[in-house]
C-alpha positions as CSV (number, residue, x, y, z in Angstrom):
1,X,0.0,0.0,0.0
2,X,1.6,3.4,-1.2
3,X,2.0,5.8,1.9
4,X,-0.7,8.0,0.6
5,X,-3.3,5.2,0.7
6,X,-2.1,4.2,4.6
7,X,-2.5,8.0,5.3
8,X,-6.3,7.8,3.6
9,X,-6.6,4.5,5.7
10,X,-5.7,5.7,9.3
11,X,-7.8,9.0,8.7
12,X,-10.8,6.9,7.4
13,X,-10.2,4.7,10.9
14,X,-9.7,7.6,12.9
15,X,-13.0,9.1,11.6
16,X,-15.2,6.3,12.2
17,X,-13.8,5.7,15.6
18,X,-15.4,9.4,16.2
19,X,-18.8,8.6,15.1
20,X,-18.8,5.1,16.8
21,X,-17.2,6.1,20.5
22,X,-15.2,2.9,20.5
23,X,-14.7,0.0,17.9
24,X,-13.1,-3.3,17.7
25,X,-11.0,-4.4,15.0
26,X,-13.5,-6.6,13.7
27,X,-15.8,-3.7,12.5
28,X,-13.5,-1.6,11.5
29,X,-12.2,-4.3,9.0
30,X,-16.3,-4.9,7.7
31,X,-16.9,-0.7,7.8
32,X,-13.4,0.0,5.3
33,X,-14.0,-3.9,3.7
34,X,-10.2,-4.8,4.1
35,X,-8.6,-7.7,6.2
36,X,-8.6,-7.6,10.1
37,X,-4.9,-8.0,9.4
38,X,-4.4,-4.7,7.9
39,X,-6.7,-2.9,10.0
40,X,-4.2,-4.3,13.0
41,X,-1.4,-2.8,11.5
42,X,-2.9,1.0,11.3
43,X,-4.1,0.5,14.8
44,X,-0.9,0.1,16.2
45,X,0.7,2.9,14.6
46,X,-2.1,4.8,15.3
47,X,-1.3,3.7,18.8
48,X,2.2,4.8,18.8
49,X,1.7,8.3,17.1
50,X,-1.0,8.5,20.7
51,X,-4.1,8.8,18.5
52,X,-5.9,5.7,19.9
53,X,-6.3,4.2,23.3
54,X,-7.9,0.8,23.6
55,X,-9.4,-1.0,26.1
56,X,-9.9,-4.5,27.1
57,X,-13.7,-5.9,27.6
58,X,-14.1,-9.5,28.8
59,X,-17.4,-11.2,27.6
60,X,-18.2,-14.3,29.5
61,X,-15.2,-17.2,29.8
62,X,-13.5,-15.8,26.6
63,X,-10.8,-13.9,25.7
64,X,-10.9,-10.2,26.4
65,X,-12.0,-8.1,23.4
66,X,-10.2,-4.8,22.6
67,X,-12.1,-1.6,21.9
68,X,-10.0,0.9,20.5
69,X,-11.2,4.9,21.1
70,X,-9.8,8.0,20.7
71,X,-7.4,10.2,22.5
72,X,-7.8,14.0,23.2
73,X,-5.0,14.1,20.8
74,X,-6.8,12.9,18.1
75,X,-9.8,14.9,19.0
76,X,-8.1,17.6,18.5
77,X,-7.6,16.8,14.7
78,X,-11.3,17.4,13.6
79,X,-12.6,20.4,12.8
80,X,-13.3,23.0,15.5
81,X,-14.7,26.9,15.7
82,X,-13.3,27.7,18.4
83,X,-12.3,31.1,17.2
84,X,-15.3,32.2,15.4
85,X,-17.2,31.2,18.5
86,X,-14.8,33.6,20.8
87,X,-15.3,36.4,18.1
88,X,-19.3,36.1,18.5
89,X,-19.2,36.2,21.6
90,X,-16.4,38.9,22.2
91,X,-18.7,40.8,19.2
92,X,-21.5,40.4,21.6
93,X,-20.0,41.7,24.9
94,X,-18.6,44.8,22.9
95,X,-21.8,45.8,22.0
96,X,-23.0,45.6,25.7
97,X,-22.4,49.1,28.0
98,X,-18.8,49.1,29.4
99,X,-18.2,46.3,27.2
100,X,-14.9,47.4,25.6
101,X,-13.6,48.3,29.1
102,X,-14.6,44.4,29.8
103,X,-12.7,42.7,26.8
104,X,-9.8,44.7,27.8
105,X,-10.2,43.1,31.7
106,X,-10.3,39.8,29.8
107,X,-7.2,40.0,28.4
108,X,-5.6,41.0,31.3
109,X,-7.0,38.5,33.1
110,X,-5.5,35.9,30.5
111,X,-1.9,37.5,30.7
112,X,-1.6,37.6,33.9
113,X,-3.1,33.8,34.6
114,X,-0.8,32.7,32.1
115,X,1.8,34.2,34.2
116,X,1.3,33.1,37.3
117,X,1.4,29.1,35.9
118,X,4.7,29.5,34.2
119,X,7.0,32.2,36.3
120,X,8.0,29.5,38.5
121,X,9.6,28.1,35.7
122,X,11.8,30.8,34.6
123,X,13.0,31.5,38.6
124,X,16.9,31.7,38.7
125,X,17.9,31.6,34.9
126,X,19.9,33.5,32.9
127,X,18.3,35.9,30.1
128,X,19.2,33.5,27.7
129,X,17.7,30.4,29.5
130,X,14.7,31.7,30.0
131,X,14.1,33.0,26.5
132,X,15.0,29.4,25.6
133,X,12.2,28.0,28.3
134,X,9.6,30.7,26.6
135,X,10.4,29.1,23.3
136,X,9.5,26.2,24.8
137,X,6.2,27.4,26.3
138,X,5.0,28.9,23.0
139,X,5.4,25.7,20.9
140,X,3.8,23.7,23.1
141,X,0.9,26.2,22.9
142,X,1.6,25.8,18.7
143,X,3.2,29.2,18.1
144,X,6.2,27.0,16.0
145,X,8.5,29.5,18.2
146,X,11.8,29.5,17.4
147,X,14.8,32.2,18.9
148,X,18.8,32.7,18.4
149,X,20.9,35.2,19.6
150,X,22.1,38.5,17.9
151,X,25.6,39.8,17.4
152,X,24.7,42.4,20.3
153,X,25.5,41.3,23.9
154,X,22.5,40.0,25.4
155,X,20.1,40.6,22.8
156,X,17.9,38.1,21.3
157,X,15.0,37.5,18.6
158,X,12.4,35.3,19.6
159,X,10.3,34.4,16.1
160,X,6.2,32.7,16.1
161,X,5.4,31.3,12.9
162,X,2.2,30.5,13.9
163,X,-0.5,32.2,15.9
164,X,-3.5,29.9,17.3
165,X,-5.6,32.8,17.5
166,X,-4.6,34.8,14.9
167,X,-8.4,35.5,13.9
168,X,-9.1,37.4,17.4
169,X,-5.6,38.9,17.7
170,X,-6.5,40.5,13.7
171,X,-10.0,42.3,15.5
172,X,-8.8,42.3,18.7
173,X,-5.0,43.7,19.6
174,X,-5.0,43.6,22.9
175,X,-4.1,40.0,22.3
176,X,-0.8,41.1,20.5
177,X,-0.3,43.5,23.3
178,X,-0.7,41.7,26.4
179,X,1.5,39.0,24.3
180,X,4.2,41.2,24.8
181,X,3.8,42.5,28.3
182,X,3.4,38.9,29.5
183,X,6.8,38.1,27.6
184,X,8.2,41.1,29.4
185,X,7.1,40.1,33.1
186,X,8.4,36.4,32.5
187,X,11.8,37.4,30.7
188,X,12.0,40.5,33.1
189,X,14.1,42.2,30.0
190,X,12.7,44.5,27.4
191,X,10.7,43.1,24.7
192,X,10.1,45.2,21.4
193,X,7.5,43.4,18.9
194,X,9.5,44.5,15.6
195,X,6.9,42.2,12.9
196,X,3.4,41.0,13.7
197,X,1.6,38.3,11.9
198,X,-1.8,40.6,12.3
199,X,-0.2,42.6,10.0
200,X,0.4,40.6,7.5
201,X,3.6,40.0,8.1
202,X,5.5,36.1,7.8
203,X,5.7,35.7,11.8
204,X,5.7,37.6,15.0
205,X,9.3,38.8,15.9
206,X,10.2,39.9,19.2
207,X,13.8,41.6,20.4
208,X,14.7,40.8,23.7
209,X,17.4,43.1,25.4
210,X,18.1,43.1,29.3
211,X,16.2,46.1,31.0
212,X,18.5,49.2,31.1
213,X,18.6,49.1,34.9
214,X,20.3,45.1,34.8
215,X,22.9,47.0,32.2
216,X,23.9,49.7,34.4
217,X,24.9,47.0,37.4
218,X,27.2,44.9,34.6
């Protein structure tokens, strides 16, 4: 089977797994009309890329039967509007009395939550590390983050290819803005946004120097 096909195969599996709850290999073979064989074969890399869970069932004096479900992993793979939901609703509230005043308190909120779960983890680092851990932090949140140093001392670029919420941060800056001031409060160094995907540009570039009160002390 060309690599293509398998890809068509695992999606097709992967998809009626979703509609069903939780299959067994038996009726996944009947549903895609191929051998139980085969169908073994996609569920076990489907196991080992995390996509699938199963989960043993014993029916009277037999063997236990498998029934294979999906992860929150895999969930995560079919369609979702999430972000046209938050722009109703943010479209909404804007329209209410104080409701601009509000969004802006929502975004605060979300900096300053998102601060408090990961400052712990930049406690007693150099600059450098912890605009390495950031990187970190902002893939796993699927910004494709990547930084490097600069020919400056100290200095750094931090790049975001990607922006999970680009649709709200295009209507809605404060996103883009309390982006930066959290970056700020966890690097504790001064972050200058110098590109923005919001504004059309290929990715979100930030340059990271230390504050000019760390330089006066070196």
């Amino acid at each position: 089977m060309l690599p293509n096909e398998e890809g068509s195969t695992r999606r097709q599996l992967l998809q009626l797994i979703k509609v069903q709850g939780s299959c067994r290999i038996r009726e996944l073979a009947q549903s895609l009309e191929v051998t139980e064989m085969a169908i073994r074969r996609h569920m076990h890399k489907l196991e080992e890329e995390g996509l699938i869970t199963a989960r043993a069932v014993r029916h009277g004096m037999g063997r236990p039967v498998l029934y294979y479900s999906l992860t929150v992993l895999a969930d995560e793979r079919f369609p979702r509007k999430y972000s046209q939901l938050t722009l109703d609703l943010l479209s909404e509230l804007e329209e209410q009395p104080s409701g601009a005043q509000m969004i802006d308190s929502m975004f605060i909120g979300r900096r300053d939550k998102l601060e408090a779960r990961y400052e712990e983890r930049m406690q007693h680092r150099s600059l450098k590390d912890r605009v390495m851990e950031l990187a970190i932090i902002q893939n796993a949140g699927g910004y494709m983050a990547e930084w490097e140093s600069t020919d400056e001392f100290e200095v750094y670029q931090l790049y975001e290819y990607n922006c999970p919420i680009s649709q709200i941060a295009c209507r809605y800056r404060q996103a883009c803005e309390c982006e930066q001031q959290l970056f700020e409060k966890l690097l504790d160094a001064d972050v200058e946004r110098t590109q923005c995907l919001a504004d059309g540009a290929a990715c979100c570039t930030y340059k990271i120097r230390p504050k000019q009160k760390h330089l006066q002390h070196l």
